[in-house]
VOBA-1610 file (N, C-alpha, C; in pm, whole numbers, padded with zeros to 5 digits, always signed):
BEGIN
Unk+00336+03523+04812Unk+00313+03382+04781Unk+00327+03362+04632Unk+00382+03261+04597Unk+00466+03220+04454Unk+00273+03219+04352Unk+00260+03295+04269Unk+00146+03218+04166Unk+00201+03073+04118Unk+00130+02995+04148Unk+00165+02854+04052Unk+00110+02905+03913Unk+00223+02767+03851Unk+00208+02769+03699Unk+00108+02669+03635Unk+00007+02763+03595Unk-00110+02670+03507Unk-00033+02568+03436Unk-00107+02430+03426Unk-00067+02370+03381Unk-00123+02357+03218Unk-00034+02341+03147Unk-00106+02358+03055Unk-00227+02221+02960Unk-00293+02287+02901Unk-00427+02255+02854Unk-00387+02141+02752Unk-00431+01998+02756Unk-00369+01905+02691Unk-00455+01932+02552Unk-00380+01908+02384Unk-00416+01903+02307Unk-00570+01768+02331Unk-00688+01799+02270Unk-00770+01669+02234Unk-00752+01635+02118Unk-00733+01486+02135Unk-00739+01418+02040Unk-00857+01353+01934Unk-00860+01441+01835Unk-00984+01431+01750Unk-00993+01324+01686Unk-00899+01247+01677Unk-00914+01125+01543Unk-00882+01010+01673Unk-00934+00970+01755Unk-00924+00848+01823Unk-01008+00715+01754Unk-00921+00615+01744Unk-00958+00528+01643Unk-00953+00522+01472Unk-00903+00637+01464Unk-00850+00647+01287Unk-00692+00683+01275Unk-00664+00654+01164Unk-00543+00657+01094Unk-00536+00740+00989Unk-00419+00788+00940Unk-00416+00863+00809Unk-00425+00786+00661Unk-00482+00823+00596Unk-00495+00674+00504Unk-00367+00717+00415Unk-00262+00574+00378Unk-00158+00541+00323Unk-00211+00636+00161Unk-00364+00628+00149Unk-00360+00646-00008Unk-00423+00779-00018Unk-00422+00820+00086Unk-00515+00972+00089Unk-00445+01086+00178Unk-00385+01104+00261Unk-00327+01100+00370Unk-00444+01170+00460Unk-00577+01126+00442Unk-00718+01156+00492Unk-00741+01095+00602Unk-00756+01121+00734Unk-00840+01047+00845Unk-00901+00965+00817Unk-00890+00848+00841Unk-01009+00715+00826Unk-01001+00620+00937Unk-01079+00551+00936Unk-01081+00443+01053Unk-00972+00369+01091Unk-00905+00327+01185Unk-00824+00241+01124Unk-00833+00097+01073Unk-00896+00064+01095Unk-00912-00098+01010Unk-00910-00052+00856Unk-00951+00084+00841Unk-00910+00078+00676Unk-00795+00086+00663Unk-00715+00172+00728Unk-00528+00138+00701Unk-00504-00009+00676Unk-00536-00086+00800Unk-00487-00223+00784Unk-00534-00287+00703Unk-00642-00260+00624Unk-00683-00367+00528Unk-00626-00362+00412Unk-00573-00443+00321Unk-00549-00434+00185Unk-00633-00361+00102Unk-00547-00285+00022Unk-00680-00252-00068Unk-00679-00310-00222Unk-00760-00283-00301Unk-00812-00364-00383Unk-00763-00250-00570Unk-00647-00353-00657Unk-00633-00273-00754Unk-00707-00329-00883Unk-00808-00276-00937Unk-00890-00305-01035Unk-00830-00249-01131Unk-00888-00329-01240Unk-00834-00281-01422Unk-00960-00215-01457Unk-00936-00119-01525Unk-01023-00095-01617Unk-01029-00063-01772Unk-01123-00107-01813Unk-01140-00107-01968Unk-01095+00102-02022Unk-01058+00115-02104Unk-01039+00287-02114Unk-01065+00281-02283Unk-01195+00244-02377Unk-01190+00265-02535Unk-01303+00335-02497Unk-01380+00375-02611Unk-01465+00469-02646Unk-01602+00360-02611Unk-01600+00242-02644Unk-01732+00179-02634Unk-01755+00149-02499Unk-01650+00180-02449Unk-01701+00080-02250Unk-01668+00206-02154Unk-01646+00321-02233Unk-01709+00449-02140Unk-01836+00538-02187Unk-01871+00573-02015Unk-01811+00566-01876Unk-01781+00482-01793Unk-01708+00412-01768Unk-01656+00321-01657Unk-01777+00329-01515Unk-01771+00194-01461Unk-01824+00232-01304Unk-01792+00174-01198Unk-01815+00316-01122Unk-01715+00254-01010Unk-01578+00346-01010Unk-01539+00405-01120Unk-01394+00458-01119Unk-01363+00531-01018Unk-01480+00635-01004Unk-01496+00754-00902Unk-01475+00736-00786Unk-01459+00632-00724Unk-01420+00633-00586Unk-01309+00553-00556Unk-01187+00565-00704Unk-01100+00525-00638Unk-00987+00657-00578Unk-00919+00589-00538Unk-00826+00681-00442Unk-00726+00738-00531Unk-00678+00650-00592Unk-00557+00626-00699Unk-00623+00597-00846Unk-00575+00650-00876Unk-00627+00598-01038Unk-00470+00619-01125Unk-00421+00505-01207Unk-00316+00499-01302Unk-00381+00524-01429Unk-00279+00525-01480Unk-00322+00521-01672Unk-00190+00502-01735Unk-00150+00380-01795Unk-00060+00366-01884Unk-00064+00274-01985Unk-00035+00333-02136Unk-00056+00282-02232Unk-00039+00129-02273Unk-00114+00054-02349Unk-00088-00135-02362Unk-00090-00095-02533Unk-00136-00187-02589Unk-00109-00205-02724Unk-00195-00089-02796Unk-00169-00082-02932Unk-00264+00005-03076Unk-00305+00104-02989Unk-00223+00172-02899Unk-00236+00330-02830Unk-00313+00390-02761Unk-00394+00233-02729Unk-00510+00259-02595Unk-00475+00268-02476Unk-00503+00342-02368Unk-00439+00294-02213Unk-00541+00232-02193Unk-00499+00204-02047Unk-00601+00088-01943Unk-00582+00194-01825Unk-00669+00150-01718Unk-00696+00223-01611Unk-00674+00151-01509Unk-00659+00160-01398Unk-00641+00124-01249Unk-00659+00201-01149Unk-00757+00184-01096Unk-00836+00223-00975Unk-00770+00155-00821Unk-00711+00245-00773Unk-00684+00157-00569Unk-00794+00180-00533Unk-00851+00117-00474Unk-00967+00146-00372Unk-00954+00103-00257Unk-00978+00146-00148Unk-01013+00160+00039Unk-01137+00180+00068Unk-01144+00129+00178Unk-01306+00176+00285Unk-01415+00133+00162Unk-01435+00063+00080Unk-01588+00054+00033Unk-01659-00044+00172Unk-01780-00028+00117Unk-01918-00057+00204Unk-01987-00074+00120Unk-02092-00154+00132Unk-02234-00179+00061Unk-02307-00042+00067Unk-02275+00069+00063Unk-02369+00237+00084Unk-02225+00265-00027Unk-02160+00214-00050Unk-02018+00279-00170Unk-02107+00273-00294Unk-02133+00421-00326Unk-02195+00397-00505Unk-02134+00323-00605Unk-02051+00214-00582Unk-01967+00125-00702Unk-02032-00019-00657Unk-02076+00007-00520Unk-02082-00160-00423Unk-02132-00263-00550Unk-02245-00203-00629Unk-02316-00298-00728Unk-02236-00346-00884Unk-02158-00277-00893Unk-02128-00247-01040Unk-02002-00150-01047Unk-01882-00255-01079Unk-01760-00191-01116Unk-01725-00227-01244Unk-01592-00142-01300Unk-01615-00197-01431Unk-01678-00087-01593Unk-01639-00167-01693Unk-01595-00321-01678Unk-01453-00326-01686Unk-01436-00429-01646Unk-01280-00492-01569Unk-01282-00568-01655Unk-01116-00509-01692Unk-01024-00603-01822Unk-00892-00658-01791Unk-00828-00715-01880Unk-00701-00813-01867Unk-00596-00704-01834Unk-00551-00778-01772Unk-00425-00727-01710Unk-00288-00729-01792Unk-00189-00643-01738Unk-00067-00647-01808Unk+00040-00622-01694Unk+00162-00713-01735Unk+00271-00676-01644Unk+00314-00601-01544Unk+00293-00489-01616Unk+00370-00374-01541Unk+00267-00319-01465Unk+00082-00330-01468Unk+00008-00332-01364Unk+00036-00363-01254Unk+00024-00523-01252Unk+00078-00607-01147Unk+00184-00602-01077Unk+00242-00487-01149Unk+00398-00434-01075Unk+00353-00326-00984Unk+00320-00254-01044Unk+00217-00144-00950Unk+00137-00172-00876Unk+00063-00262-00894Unk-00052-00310-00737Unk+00070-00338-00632Unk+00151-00410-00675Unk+00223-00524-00539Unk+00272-00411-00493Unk+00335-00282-00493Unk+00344-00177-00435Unk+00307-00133-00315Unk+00194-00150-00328Unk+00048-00148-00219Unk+00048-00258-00138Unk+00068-00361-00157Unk+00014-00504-00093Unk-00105-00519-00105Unk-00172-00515-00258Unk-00289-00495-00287Unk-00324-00650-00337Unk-00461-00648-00352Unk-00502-00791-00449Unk-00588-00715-00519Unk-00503-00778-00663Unk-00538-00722-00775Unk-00661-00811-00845Unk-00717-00693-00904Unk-00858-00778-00951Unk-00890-00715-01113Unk-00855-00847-01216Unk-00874-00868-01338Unk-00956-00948-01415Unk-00978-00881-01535Unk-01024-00981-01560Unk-00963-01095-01711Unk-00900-01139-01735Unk-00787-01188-01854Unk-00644-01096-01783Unk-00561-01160-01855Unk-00459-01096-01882Unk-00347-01201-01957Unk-00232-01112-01998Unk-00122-01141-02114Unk-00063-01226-02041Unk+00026-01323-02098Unk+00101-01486-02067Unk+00243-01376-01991Unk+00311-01247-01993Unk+00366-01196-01957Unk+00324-01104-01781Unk+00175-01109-01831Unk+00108-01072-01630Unk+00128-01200-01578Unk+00086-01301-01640Unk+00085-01464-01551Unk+00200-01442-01503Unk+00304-01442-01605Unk+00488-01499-01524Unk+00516-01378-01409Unk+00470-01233-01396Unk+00496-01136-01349Unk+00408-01174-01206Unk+00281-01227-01229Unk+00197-01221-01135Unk+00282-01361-01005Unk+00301-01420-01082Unk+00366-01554-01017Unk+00503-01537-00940Unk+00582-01428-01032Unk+00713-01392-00998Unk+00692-01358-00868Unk+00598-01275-00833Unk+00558-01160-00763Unk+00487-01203-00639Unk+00437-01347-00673Unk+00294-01417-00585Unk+00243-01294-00538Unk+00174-01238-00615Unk+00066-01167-00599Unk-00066-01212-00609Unk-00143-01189-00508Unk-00292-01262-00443Unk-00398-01152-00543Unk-00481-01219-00629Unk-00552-01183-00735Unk-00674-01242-00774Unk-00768-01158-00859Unk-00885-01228-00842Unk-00918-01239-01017Unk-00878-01346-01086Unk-00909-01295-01232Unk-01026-01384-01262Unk-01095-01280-01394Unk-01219-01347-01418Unk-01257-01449-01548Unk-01130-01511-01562Unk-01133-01623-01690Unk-01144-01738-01628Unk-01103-01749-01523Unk-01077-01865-01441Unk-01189-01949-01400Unk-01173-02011-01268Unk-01301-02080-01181Unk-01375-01969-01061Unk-01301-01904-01077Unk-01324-01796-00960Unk-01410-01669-01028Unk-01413-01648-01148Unk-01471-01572-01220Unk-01631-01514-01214Unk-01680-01677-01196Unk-01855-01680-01180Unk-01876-01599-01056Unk-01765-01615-00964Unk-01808-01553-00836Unk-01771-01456-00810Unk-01683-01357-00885Unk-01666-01245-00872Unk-01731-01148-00920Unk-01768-01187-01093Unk-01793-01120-01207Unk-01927-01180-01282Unk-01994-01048-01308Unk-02069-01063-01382Unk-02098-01031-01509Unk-02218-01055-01609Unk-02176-00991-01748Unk-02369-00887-01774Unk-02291-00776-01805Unk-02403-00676-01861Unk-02413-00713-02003Unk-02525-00802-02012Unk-02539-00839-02140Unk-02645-00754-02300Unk-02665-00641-02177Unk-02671-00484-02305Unk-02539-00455-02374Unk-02402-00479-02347Unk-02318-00421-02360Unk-02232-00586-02439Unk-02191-00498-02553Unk-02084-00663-02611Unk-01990-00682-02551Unk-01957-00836-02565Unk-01848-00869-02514Unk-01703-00833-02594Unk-01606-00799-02536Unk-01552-00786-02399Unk-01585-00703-02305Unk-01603-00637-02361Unk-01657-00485-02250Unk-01757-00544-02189Unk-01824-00602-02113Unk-01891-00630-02064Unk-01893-00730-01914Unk-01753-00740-01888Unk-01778-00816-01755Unk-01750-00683-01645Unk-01792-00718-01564Unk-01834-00622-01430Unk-01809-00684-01263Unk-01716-00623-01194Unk-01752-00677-01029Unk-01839-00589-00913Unk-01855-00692-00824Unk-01908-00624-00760Unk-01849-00653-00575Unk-01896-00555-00491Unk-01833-00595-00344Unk-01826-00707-00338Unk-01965-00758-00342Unk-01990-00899-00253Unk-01922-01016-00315Unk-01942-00973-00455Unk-01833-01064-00517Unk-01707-01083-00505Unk-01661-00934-00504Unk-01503-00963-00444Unk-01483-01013-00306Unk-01588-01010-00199Unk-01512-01079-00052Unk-01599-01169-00071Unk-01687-01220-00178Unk-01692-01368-00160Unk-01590-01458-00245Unk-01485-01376-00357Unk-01390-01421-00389Unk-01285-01448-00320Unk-01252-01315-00197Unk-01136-01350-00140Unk-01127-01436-00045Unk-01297-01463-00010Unk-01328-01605+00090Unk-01301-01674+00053Unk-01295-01742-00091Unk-01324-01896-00139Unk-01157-01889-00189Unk-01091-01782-00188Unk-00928-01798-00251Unk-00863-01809-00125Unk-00955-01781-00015Unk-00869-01763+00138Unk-00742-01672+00145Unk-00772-01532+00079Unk-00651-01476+00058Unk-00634-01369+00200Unk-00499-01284+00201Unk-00484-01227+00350Unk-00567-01099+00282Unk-00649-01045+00408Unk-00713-00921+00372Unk-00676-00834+00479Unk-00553-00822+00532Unk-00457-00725+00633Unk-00347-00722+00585Unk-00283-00613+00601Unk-00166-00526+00516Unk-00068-00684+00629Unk+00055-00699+00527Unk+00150-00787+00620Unk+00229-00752+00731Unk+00284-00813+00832Unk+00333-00760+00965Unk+00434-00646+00885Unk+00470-00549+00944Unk+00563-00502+00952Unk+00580-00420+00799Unk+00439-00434+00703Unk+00446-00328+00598Unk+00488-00205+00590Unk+00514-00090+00554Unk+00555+00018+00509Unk+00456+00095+00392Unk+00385+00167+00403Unk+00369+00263+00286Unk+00522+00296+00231Unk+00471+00329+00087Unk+00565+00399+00001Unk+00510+00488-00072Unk+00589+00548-00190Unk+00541+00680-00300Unk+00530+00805-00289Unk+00515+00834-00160Unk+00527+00971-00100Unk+00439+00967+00066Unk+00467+01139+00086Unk+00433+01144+00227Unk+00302+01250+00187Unk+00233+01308+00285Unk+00141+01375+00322Unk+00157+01492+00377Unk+00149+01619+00299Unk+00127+01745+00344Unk-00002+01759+00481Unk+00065+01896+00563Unk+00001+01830+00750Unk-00151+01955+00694Unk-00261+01828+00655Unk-00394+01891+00656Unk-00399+02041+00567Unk-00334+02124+00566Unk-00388+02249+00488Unk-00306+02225+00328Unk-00428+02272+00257Unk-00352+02250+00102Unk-00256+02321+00037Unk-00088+02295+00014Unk-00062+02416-00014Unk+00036+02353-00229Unk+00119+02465-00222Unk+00145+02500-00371Unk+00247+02400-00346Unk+00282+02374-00459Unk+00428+02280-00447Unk+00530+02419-00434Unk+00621+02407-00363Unk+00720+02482-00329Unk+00887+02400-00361Unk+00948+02527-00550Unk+01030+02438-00566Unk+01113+02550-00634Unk+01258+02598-00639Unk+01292+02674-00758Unk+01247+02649-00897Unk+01195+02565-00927Unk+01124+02537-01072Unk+00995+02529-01097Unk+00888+02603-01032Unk+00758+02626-01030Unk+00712+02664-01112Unk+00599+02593-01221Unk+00539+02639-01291Unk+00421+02696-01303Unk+00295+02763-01385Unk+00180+02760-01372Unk+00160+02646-01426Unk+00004+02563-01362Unk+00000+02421-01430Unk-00160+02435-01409Unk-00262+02501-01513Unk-00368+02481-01514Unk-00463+02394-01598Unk-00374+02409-01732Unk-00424+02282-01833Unk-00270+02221-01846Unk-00314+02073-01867Unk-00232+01999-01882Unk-00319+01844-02030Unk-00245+01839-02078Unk-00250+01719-02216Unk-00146+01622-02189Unk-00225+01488-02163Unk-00151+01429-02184Unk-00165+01305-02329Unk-00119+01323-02445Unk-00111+01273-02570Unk-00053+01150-02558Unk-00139+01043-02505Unk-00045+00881-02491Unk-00035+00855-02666Unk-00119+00873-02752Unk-00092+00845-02875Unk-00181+00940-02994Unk-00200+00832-03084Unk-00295+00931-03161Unk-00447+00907-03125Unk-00473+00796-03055Unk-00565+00752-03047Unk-00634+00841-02918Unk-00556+00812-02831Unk-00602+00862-02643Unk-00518+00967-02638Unk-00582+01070-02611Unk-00522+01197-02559Unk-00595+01231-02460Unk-00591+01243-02288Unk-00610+01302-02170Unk-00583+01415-02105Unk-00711+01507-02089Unk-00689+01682-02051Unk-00718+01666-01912Unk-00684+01737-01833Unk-00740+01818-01701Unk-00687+01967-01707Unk-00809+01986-01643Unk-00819+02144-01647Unk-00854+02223-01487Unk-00772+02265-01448Unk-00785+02339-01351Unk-00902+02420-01295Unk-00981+02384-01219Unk-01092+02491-01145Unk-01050+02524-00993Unk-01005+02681-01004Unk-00968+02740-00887Unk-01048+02768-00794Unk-01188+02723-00813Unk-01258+02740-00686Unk-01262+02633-00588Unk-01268+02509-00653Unk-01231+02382-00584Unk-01129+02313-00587Unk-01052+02330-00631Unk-00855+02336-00618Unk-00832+02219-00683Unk-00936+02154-00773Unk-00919+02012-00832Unk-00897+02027-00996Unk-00886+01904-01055Unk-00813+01889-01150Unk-00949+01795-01215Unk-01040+01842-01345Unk-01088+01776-01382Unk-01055+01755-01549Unk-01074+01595-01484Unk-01060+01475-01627Unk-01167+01484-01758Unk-01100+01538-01855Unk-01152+01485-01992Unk-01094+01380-02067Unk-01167+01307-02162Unk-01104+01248-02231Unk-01196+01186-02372Unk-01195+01128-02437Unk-01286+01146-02585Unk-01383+01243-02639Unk-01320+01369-02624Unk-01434+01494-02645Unk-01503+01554-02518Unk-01472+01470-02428Unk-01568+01533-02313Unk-01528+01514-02150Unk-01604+01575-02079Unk-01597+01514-01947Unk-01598+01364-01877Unk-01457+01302-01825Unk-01459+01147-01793Unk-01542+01161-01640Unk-01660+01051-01668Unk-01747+01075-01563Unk-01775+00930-01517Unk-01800+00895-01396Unk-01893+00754-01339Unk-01980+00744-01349Unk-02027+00650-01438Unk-02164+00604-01488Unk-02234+00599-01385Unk-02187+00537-01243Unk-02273+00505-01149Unk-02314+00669-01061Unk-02246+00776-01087Unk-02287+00848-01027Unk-02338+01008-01139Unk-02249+00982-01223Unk-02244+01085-01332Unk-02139+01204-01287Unk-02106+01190-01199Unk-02018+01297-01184Unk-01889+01335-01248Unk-01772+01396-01278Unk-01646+01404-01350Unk-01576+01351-01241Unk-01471+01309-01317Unk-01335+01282-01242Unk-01289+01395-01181Unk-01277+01403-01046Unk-01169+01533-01061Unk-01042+01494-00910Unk-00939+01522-00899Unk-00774+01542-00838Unk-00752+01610-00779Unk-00708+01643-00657Unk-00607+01701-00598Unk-00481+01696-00625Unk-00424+01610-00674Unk-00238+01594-00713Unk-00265+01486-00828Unk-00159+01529-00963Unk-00115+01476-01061Unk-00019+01432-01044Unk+00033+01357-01078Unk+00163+01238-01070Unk+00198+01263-01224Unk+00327+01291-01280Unk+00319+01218-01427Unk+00479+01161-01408Unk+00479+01042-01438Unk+00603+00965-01424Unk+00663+00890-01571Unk+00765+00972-01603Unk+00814+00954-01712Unk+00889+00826-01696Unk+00874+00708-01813Unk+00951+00593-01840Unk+01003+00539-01975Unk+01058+00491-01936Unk+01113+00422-02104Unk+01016+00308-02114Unk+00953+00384-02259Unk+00880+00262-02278Unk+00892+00189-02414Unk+00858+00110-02500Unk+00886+00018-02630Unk+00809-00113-02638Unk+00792-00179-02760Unk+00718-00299-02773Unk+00817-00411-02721Unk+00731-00477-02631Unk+00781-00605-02625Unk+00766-00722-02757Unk+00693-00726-02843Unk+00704-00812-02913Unk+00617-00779-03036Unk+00586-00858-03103Unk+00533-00794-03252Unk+00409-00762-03301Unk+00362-00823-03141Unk+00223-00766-03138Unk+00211-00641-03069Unk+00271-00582-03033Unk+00307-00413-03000Unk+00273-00423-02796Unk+00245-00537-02772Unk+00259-00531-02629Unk+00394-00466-02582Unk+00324-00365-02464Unk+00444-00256-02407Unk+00508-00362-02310Unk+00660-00304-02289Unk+00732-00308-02195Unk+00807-00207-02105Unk+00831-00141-02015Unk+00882-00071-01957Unk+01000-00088-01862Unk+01089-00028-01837Unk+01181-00039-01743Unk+01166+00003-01649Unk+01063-00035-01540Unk+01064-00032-01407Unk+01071-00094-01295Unk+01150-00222-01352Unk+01178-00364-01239Unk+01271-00320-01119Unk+01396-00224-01197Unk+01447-00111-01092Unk+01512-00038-01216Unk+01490+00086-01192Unk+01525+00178-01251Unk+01530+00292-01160Unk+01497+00392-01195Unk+01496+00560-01184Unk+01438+00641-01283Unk+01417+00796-01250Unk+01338+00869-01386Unk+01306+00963-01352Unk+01292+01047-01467Unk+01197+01223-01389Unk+01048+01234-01391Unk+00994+01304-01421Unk+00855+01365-01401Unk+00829+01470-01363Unk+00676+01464-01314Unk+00659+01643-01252Unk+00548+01596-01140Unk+00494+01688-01066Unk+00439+01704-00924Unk+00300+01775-00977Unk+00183+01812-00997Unk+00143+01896-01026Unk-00007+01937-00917Unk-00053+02049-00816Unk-00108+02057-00784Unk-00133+02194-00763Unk-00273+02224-00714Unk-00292+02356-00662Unk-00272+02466-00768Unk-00320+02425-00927Unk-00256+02539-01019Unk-00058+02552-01030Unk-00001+02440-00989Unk+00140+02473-00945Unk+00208+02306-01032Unk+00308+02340-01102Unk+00387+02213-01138Unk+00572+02264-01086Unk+00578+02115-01001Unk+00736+02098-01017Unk+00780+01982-01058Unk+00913+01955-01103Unk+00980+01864-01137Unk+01016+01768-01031Unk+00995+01642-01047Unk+01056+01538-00950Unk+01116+01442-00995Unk+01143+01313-00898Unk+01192+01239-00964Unk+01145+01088-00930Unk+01208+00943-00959Unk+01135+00840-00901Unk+01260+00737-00910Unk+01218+00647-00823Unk+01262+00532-00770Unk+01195+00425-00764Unk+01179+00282-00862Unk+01155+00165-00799Unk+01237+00043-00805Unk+01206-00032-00667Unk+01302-00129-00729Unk+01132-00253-00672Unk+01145-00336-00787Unk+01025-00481-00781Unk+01054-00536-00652Unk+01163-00555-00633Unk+01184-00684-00499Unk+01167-00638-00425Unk+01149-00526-00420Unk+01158-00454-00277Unk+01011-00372-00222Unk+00930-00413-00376Unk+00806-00404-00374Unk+00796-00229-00351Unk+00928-00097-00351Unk+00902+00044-00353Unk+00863+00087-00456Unk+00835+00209-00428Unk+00802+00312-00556Unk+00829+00434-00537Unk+00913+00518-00476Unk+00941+00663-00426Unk+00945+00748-00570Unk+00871+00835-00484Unk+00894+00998-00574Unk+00942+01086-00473Unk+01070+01160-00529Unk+01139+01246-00469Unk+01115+01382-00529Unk+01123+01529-00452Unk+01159+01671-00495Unk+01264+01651-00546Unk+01288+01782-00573Unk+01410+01821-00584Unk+01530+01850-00511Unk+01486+01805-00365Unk+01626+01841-00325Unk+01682+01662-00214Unk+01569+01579-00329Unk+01603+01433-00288Unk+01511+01371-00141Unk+01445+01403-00149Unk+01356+01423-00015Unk+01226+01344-00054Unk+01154+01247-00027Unk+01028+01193-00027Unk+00934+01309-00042Unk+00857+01302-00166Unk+00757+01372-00189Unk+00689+01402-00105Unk+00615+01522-00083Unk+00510+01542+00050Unk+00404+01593-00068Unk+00279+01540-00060Unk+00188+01585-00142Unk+00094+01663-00063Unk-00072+01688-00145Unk-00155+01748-00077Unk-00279+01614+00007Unk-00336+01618+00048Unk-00471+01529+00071Unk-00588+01499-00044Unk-00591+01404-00078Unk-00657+01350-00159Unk-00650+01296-00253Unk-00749+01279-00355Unk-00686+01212-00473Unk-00581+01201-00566Unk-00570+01120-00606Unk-00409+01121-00700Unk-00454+01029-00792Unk-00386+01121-00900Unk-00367+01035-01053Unk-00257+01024-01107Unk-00194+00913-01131Unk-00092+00923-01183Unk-00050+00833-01364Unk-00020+00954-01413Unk+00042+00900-01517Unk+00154+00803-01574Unk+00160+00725-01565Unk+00309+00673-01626Unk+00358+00655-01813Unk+00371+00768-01841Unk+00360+00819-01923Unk+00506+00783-02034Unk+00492+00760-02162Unk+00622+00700-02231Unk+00729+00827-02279Unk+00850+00805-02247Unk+00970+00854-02337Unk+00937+00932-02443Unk+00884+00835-02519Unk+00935+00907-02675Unk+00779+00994-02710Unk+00698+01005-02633Unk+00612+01082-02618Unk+00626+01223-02536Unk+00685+01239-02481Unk+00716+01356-02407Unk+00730+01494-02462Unk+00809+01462-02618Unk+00766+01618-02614Unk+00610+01685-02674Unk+00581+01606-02663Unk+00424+01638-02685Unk+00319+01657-02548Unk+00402+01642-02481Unk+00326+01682-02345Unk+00309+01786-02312Unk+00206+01850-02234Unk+00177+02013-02224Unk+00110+02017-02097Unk+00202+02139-02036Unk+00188+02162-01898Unk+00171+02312-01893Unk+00057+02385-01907Unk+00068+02535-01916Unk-00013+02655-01827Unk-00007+02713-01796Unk-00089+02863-01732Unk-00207+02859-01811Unk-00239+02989-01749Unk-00373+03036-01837Unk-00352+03070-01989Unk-00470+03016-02086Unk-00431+03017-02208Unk-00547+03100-02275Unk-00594+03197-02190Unk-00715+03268-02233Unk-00685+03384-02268Unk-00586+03448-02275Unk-00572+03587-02287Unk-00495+03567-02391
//
């Protein structure tokens, strides 16, 4: 008599009801996929750090604006009133152009507070759905820590922002038929970037000017990348903890003054460009793609292929031209 053939044992499905998140490639619910997420400015001088709130963004940017300070930008997903930022983000500053180029990426609503007569025309170009705090909408988003001088001193909070996006009636679901962009997601286990051009990448400097210079430093026990920056560890006020990464982004651009007040401009309405990949103690070379209208942003390997990163956080640099060779990407520097 024939043995029948076991049938075989159906995989279970562990993540019923979640999605991979677009900005993490982390299991999450899905209503957090579909929801927009939210791109905040942040202040980056010596008097308005530590920032709060930074720490739980997903994404964090950094690219230089005028007299050689950067600004910061935080994506954020999934907050909740139990999110250690829920009370106090911030503080949140004016916006610039080429921000607002980077949120719409996302299908994000961007949340500022001022910004340059060059974000207005960009923001408008773009109709990008935003929450700024000079306006009428301001009182209800933002508040002011009045220990702290002004400017540095305005601050948001949750409730403020979805009682902003109530009273602006803006969409708070990704649009039909969206697309992630920027890269893909390595499947759950963390591995090295794999490239003929592999470097060691344990400390890295990044020298935006004379003013701001940004370190991370490699700790191989927890495979992350932690942030210094004015002498010390960049930490969340609201929690005290350091910044720290799973994947570095640094995206090289042409950058120059727009006008004579040293406001930057960049060429990324559509362009192209190199960079590097950096994770896991490991740097490779990549490359990038955006075009504005089309609202992309791809980073490619080397062999032209959509980036596949690791899980988790990402920082990315967009870092200037004529700064580059001052950039430092190196091994161990102890011996």
């Amino acid at each position: 008599t024939p043995t029948p053939t076991p049938s075989p044992t159906p995989t279970p499905n562990l993540h019923i009801g979640e999605a991979r998140s677009y900005l993490t490639g982390e299991w999450v619910e899905e209503e957090i996929v579909k929801t927009r997420p939210y791109c905040i400015m942040f202040n980056n001088i010596g008097v308005a750090n530590p920032q709060s709130g930074i720490g739980d963004a997903k994404i964090l940017y950094e690219a230089l604006t005028e007299a050689g300070i950067t600004r910061l930008m935080g994506v954020f997903e999934g907050l909740t009133e139990d999110s250690s930022c829920a009370g106090r983000i911030g503080s949140v500053r004016s916006a610039r152009h080429y921000f607002a180029s980077f949120a719409d990426e996302y299908d994000a609503i961007f949340i500022h507070f001022g910004e340059t007569t060059y974000a207005t025309k960009r923001i408008e170009k773009l109709k990008l759905d935003h929450l700024e705090g000079i306006y009428w909408i301001g009182d209800t988003v933002y508040y002011r820590d009045k220990t702290i001088p002004a400017p540095h001193n305005a601050f948001a909070s949750l409730a403020g922002i979805h009682a902003g996006i109530e009273k602006m009636k803006l969409r708070t679901e990704h649009e039909e038929g969206y697309e992630p962009n920027h890269f893909v997601f390595n499947e759950g286990i963390l591995s090295t970037p794999d490239s003929g051009q592999v470097t060691d990448a344990l400390n890295i400097s990044l020298p935006y000017s004379t003013y701001m210079t940004v370190t991370f430093d490699y700790d191989t026990e927890t495979g992350l990348y932690n942030r210094f920056e004015f002498g010390g560890p960049h930490v969340d006020y609201n929690t005290g903890e350091q910044l720290k990464f799973t994947n570095i982004i640094i995206q090289i651009v042409h950058e120059y003054n727009k006008d004579k007040n040293g406001y930057q401009e960049m060429d990324i309405s559509k362009n192209e460009g190199s960079g590097f990949y950096i994770s896991q103690g490991k740097c490779v070379p990549i490359t990038w793609s955006k075009n504005e209208k089309k609202r992309t942003m791809f980073y490619y390997d080397e062999n032209g292929n959509v980036l596949s990163i690791n899980e988790g956080r990402t920082f990315i640099s967009v870092f200037p031209d004529f700064r580059q060779d001052k950039l430092v990407i190196e091994g161990d520097t102890s011996e």
